[in-house]
C-alpha positions as CSV (number, residue, x, y, z in Angstrom):
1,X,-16.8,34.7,-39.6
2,X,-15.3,31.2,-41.1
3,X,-11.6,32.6,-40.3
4,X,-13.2,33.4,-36.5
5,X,-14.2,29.9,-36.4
6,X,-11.2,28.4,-38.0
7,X,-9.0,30.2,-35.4
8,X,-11.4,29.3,-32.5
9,X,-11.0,25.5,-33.4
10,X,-7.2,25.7,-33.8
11,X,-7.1,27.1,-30.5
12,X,-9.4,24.3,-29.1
13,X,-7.0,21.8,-31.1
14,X,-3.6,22.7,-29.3
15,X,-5.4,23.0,-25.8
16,X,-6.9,19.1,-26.1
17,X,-3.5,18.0,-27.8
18,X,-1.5,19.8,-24.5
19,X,-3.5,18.6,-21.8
20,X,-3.0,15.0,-23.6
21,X,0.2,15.5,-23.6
22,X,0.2,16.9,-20.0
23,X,-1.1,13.5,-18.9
24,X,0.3,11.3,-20.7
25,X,3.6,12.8,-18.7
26,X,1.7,12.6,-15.0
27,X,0.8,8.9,-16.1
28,X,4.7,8.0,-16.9
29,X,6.3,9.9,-13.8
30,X,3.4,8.3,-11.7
31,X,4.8,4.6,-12.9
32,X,8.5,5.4,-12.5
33,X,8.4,7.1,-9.2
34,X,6.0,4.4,-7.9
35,X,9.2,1.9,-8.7
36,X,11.5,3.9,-6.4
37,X,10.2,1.4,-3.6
38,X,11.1,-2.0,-3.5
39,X,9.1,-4.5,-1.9
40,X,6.2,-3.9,-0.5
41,X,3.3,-4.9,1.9
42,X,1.1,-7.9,1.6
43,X,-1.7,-8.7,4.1
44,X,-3.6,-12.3,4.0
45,X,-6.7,-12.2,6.4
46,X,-8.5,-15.4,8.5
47,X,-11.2,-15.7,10.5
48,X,-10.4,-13.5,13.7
49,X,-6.4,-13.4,12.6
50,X,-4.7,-10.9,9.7
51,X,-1.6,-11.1,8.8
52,X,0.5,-8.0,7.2
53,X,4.3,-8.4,5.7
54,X,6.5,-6.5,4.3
55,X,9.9,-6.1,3.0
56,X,12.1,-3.6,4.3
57,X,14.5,-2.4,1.7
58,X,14.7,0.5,0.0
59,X,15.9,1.1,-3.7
60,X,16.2,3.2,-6.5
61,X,16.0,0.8,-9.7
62,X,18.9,-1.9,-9.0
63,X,20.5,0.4,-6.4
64,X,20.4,-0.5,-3.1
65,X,20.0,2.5,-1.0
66,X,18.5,1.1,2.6
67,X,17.9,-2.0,4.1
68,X,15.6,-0.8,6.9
69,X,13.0,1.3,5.6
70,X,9.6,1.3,7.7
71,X,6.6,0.7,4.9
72,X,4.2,-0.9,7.7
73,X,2.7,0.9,10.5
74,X,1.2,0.3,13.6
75,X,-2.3,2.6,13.4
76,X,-3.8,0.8,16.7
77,X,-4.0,-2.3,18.5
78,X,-6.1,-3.9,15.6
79,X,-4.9,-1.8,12.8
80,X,-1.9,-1.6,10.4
81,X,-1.2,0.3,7.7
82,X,1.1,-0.4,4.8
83,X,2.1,1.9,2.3
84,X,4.0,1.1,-1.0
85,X,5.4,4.0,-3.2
86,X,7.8,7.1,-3.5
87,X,10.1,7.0,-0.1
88,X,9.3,10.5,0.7
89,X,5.7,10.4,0.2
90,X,5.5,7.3,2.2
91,X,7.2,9.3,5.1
92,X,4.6,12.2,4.3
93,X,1.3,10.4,4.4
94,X,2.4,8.5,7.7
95,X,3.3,11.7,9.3
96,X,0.0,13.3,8.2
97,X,-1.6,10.4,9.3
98,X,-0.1,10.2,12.8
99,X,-1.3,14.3,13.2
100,X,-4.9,13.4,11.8
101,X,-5.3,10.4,14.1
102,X,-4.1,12.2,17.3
103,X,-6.7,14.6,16.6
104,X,-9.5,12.2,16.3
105,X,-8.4,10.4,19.4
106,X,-8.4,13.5,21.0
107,X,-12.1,14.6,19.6
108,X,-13.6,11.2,20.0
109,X,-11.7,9.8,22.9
110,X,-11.2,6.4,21.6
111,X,-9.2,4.6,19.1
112,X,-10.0,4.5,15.4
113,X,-11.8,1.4,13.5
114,X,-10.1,0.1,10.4
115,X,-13.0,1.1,8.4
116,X,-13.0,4.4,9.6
117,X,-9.4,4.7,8.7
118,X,-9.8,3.8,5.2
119,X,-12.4,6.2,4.4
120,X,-10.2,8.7,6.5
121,X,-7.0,7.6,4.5
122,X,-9.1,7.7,1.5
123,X,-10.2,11.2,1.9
124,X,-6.7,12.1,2.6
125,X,-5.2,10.9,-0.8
126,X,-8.3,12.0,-2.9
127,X,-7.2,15.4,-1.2
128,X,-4.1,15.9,-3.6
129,X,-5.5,14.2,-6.4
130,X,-4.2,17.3,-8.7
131,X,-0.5,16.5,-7.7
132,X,-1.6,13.3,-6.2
133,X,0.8,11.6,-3.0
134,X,2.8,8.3,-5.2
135,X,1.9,6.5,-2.8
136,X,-0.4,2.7,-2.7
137,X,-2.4,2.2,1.0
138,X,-2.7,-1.1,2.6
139,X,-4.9,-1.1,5.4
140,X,-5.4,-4.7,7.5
141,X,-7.0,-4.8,11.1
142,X,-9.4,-6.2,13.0
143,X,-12.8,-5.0,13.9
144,X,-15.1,-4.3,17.2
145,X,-16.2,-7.9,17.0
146,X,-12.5,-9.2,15.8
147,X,-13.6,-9.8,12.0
148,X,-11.3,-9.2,9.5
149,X,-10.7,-5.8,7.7
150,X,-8.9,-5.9,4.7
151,X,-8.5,-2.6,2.0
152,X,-6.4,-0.9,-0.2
153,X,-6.5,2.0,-2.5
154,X,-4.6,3.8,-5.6
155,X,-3.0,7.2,-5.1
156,X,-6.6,8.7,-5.5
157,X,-7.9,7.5,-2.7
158,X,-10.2,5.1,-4.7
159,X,-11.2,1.8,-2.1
160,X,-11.2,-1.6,-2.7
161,X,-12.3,-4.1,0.2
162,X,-11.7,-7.9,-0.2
163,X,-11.8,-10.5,2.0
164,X,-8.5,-12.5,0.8
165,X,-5.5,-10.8,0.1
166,X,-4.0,-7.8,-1.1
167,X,-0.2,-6.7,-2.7
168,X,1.2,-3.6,-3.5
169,X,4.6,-2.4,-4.1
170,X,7.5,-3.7,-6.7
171,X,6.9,-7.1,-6.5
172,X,3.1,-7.5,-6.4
173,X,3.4,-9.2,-9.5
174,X,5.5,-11.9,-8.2
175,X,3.3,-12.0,-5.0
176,X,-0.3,-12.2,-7.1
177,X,0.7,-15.8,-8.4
178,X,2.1,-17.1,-5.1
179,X,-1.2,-16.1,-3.1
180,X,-3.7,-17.1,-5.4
181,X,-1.8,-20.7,-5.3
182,X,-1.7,-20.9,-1.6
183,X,-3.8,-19.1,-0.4
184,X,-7.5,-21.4,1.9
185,X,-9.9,-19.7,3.7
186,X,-10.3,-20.6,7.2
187,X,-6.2,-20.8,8.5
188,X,-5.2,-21.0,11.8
189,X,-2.5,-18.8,13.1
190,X,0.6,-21.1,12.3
191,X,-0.8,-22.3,8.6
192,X,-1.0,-18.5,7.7
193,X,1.9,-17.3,8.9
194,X,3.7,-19.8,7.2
195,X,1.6,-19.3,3.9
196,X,2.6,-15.5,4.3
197,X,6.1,-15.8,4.7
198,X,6.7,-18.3,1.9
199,X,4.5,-16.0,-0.6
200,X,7.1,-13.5,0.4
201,X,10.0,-15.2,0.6
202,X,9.5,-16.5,-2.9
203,X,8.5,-13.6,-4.3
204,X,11.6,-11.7,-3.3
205,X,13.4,-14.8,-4.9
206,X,12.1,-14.0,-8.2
207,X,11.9,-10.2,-8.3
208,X,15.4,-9.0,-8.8
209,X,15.1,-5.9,-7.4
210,X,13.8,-6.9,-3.7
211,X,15.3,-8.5,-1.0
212,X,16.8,-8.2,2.1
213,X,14.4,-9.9,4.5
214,X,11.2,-9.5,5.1
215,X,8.7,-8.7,8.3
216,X,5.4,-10.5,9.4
217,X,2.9,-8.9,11.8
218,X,0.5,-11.0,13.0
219,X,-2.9,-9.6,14.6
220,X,-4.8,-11.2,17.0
221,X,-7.8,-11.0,19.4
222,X,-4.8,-11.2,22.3
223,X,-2.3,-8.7,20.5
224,X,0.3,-8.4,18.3
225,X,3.3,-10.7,17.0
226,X,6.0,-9.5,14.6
227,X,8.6,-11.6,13.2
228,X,11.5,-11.5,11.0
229,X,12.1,-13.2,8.1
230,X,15.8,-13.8,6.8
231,X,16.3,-14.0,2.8
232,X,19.2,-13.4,0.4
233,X,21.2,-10.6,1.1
234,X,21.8,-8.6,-2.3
């Protein structure tokens, strides 16, 4: 019986040390895939106004591979979505997206909310949590009554709402230090857009491996403004 036991908890032993190791793998691809992407989105909100940016090159490490890669898209007339991560997952999720979102304007004849997207997108991820989509959501847009929405999530599909700011992508720590400096509540449309772009503009000056320009959408009660931003060109 001890030598049953003994080989019972050997057995247990290599299966706890394996799946360890398993994860500890997952955990390492997850951060170097996630660093495919260069840039990435930011979105700033204010009172009926949000803001979304992002910078459109592409890049593997200190390659340069694209210079026009879409990582924000246009979900409604109040609603954007920004996706930082692995090239071909971010071309995945927004196709999967498009198809889910056709069907619920199809079933519900209208167009989705921003909150309903999240939990939507949220499901969505939360989906493939075994072999999980490398990608990080950005969701900005406005609601029924033109407040702010503002959320983002990891590549599980777990939510966090805030009613400042939120970065993702390669230089999000570049971008944390400019927005928490500049950032005020209570902007008007020409103050934020301004605050956006130099957050971004600055942060692609001290990360390395972005660049390239950047975009600013701009969402208002009236509509939609996008603008392009010119930066160093290496």
């Amino acid at each position: 019986m001890p030598w049953e036991l003994w080989l019972i908890a050997r057995a247990l032993e290599r299966r706890r040390r394996r799946r360890e190791s398993r994860s500890a793998s997952v955990d390492a691809s997850k951060n170097r895939r996630l660093k495919l992407l260069l840039g990435g989105p930011l979105s700033e909100l204010q009172k009926s106004l949000e803001d979304e940016g992002e910078a459109p090159s592409l890049g593997l490490q200190a390659q340069t591979v694209a210079m026009d890669f879409q990582k924000v898209f246009r979900v409604t007339d109040k609603a954007f979505l920004g996706l930082a991560g692995l090239a071909t997952d971010v071309q995945s999720v927004s196709q999967l997206l498009k198809f889910k979102l056709n069907m619920y304007k199809m079933t519900e004849e209208r167009d989705i909310k921003p909150k309903t997207l999240s939990a939507l997108l949220s499901t969505m991820m939360y989906e493939k949590r075994f072999g999980p989509w490398f990608v990080e959501p950005v969701i900005a847009g406005l609601t029924e009554d033109n407040k702010p929405f503002l959320s983002s999530m990891d590549c599980l599909g777990c939510e966090m709402m805030t009613k400042d700011f939120v970065v993702a992508g390669t230089m999000e720590e570049a971008l944390y230090g400019m927005c928490e400096s500049m950032y005020k509540p209570d902007m008007e449309e020409e103050d934020l857009f301004e605050t956006l772009s130099q957050c971004l503009l600055s942060a692609c000056n001290r990360d390395a491996l972005s660049g390239w320009g950047a975009v600013v959408h701009i969402i208002t009660p009236k509509g939609i403004t996008s603008k392009k931003l010119q930066s160093r060109q290496d």
